[in-house]
C-alpha positions in Angstrom: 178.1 -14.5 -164.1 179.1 -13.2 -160.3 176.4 -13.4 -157.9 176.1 -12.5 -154.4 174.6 -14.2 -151.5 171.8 -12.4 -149.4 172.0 -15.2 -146.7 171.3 -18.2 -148.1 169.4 -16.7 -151.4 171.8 -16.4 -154.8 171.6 -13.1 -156.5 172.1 -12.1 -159.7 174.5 -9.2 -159.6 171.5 -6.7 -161.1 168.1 -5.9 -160.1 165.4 -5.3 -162.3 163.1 -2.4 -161.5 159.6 -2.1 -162.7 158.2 1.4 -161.2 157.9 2.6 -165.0 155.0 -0.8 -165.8 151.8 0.2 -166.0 150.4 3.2 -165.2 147.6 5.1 -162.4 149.1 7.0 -159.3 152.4 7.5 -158.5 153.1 5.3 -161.7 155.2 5.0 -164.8 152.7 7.7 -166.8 153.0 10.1 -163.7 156.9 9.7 -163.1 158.4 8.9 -166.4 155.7 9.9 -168.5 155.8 6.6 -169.9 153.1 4.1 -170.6 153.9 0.5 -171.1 151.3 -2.6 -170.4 151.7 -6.5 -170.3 151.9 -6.2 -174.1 155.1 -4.4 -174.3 156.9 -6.0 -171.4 156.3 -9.5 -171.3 159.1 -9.6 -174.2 161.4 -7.5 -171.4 160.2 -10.0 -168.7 161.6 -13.0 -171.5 164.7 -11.7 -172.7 165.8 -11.1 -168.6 165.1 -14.4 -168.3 166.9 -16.3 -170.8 170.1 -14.2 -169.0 169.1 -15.3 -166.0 168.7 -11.8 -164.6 166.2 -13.3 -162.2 165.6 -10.7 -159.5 162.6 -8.2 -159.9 161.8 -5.5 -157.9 158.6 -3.7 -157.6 156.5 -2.0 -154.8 152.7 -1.6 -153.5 152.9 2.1 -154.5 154.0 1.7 -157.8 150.9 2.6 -159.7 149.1 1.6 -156.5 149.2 -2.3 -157.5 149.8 -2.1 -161.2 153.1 -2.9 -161.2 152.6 -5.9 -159.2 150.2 -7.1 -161.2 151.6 -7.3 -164.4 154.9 -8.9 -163.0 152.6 -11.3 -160.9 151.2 -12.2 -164.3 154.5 -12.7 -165.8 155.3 -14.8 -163.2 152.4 -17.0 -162.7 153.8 -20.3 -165.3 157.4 -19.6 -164.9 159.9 -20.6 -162.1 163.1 -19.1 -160.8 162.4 -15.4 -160.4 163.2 -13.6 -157.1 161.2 -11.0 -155.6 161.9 -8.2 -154.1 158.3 -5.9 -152.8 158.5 -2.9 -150.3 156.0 -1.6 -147.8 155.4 2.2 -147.8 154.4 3.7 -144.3 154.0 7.0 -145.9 150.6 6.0 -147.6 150.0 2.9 -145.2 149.2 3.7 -141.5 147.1 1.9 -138.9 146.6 -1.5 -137.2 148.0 -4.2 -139.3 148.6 -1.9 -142.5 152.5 -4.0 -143.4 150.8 -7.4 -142.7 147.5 -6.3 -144.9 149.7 -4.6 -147.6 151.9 -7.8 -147.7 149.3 -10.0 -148.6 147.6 -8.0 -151.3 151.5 -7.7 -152.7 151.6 -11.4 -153.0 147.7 -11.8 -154.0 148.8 -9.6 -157.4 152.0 -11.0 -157.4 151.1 -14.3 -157.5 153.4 -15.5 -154.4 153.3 -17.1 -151.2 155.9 -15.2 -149.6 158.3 -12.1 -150.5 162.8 -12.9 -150.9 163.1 -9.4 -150.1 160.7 -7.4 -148.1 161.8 -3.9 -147.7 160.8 -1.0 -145.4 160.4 1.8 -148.2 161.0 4.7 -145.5 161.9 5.6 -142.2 158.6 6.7 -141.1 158.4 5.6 -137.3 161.6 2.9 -137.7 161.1 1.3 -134.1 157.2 0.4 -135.0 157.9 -0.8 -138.4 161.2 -2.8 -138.0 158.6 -4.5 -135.2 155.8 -5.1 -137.2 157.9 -7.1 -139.6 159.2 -9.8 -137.3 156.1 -11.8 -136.9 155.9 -11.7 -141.2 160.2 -13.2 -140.9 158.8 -15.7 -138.4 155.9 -16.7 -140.3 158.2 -17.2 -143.5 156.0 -14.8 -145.7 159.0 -12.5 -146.0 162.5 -14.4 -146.0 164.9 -11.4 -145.8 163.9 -8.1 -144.5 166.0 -4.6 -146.3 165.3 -1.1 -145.6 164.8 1.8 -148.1 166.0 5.3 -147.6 167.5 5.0 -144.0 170.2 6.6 -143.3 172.8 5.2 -141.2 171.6 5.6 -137.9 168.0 4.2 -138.9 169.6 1.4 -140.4 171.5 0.3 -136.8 168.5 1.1 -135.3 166.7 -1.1 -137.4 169.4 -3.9 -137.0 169.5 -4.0 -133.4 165.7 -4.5 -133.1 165.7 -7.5 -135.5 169.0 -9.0 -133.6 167.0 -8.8 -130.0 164.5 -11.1 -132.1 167.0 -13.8 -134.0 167.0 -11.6 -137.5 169.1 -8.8 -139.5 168.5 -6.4 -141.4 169.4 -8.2 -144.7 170.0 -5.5 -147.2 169.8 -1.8 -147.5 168.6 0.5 -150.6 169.1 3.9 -151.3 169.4 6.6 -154.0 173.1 6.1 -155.2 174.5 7.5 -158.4 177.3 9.0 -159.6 175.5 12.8 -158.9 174.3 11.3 -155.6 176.4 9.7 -153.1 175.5 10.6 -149.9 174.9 6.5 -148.8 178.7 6.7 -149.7 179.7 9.7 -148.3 177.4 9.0 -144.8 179.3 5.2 -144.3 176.4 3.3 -145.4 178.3 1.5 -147.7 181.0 0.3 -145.7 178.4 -0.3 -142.8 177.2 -3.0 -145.0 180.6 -4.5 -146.6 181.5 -4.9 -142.7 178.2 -6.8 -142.1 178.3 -8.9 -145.6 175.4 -7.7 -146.8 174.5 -5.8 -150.3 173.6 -2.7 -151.3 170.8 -1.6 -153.6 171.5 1.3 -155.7 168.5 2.7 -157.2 168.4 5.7 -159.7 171.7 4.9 -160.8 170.9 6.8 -164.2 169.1 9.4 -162.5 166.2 8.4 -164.2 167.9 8.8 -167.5 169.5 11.8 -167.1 173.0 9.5 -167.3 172.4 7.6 -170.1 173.2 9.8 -173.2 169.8 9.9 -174.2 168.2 12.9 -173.2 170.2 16.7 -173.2 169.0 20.3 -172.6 168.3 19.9 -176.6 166.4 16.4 -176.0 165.2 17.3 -172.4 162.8 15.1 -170.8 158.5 14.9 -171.1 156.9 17.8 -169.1 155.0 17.7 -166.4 156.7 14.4 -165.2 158.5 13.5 -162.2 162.0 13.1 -163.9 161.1 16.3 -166.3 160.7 18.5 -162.7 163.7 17.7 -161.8 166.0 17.6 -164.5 164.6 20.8 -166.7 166.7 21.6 -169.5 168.9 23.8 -167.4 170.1 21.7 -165.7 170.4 18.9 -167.9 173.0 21.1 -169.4 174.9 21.2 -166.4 176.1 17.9 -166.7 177.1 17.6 -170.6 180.4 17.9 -169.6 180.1 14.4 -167.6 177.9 12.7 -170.5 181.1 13.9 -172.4 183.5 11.8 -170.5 181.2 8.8 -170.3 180.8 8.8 -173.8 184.9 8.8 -174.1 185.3 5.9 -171.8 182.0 3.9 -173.3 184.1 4.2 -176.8 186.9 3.3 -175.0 185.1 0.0 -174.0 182.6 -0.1 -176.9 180.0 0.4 -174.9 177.1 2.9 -174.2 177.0 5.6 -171.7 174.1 3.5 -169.4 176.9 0.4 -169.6 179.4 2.4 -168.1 177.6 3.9 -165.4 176.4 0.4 -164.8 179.9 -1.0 -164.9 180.6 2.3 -162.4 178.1 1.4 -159.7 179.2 -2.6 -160.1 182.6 -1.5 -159.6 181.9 0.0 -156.0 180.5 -2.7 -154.7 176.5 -1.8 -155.1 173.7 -4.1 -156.5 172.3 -1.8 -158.9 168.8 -1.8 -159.8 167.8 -0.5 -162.8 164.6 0.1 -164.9 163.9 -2.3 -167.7 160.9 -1.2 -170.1 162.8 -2.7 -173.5 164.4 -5.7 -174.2 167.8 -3.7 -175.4 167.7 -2.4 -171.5 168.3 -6.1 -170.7 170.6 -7.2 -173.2 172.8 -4.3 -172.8 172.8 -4.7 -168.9 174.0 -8.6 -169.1 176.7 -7.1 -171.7 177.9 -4.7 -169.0 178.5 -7.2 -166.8 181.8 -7.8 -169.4 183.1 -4.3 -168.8 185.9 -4.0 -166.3 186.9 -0.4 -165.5 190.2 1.0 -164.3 190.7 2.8 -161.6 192.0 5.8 -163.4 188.8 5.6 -165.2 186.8 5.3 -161.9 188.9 8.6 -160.6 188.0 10.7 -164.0 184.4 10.0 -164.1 183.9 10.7 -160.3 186.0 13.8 -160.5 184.1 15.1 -163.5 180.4 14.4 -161.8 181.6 16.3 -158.6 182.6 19.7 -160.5 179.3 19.7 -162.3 177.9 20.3 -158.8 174.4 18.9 -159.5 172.8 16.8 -156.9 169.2 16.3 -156.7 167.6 14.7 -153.6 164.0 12.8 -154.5 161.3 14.5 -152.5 161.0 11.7 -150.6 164.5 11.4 -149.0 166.0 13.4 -145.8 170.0 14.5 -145.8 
């Protein structure tokens, strides 16, 4: 299996998301309108395991805690994982709020210190980037990413952490196949030229590029995913599940594997939600798939004319 080195940490080349485990505020009832518990994941947590799909990514806001939780309960017994939290100044302000918020992420997670600490949002990037070198020098957060920066915000955040010995050690934005502004913007080749990785979250749009759901099989109501991909526009984009599902039969593969084997192909880490053991197993599979470039050129051309692109409300252009 490839992996990629974050400095002097090995990574697998995917990242596992867990914003759909557990449930409770801005969690994976309220978003996906899903509702799994330690019961129905620790199977998930396993079979990632065994294909040494070690890195795990979670936040404090995802269900407030819960997701933490259950993956620090996973964790606690086995060895090997890598973690990768975030710190949200959008519901965390005041004195001290990233160094308390750090320690309650590694009280649930059952850690001494956090592989990848990221910045979730670009909320006052001077003060933040700051507030986080004293956690780098301490050793309770060994690489330091930000989350939904755009370009600028990202040097910004650089230079700050050079004046103090660090980097910025990874960035992670929206990237997918309907949204490509990181690519578009130079974010990408900002970080090829410094050597360090890109996380591409919402690859599948939530699902909306996976073959699953349709304007016929649209997604739960009154969910974050069901605002904004309602039926109508869900049918928008059957003419790119179309093509996916030409090239996955192509490959013998599923739609997600291709879209997987798509954002592997330009360069991204892509981090994906894993809520059955099938999302695992077919994401270690995909890691087989080579695509062509005339394959990259068809997909990308189709995604473009069905002129959907859907920002989350939390990003700026």
């Amino acid at each position: 299996m490839k992996t990629i080195q974050l400095g002097n940490l090995t990574l697998p080349p995917i990242a596992l998301g867990t914003w759909s485990w557990g449930t409770g505020i801005n969690g994976g009832n309220a978003v996906f309108g899903n509702h799994y518990e330690e019961s129905d994941l620790k199977p998930v947590f396993n079979e990632a395991m065994k294909h040494d799909l070690t890195l795990w990514d979670t936040a404090a806001v995802y269900g407030f805690g819960a997701s933490e939780t259950i993956l620090g309960h996973f964790i606690r017994g086995s060895s090997g994982t890598i973690l990768s939290t975030k710190f949200t100044p959008l519901f965390l302000q005041g004195k001290n709020a990233m160094y308390r918020s750090l320690n309650k992420s590694l009280l649930r997670l059952n850690a001494d210190y956090a592989d990848i600490y990221w910045i979730h949002n670009p909320d006052n990037v001077e003060k933040w980037t700051k507030c986080a070198i004293p956690l780098l020098q301490s050793g309770k957060i060994k690489h330091l990413g930000v989350s939904n920066h755009s370009l600028a915000q990202v040097r910004q955040a650089d230079a700050i952490l050079r004046a103090a010995g660090f980097r910025v050690s990874a960035v992670q934005n929206h990237y997918s196949l309907l949204y490509r502004n990181s690519e578009d913007s130079g974010i990408l080749n900002w970080c090829r030229e410094q050597g360090i990785p890109f996380f591409a979250y919402m690859i599948y749009e939530q699902g909306a590029l996976t073959g699953r759901y349709s304007a016929a099989n649209p997604f739960p109501k009154k969910t974050r995913r069901g605002n904004a991909y309602p039926p109508e526009v869900l049918s928008k984009i059957e003419g790119l599940l179309g093509t996916l599902w030409q090239v996955a039969e192509a490959h013998q593969a599923t739609v997600a594997q291709i879209v997987l084997a798509w954002a592997i192909y330009k360069g991204t880490v892509p981090l994906i939600g894993v809520t059955k053991t099938h999302h695992v197993t077919e994401a270690a599979a995909a890691l087989n798939i080579t695509l062509s470039g005339e394959e990259i050129s068809l997909i990308e051309a189709v995604a473009k004319q069905t002129g959907v692109k859907i920002p989350c409300g939390w990003e700026k252009q």
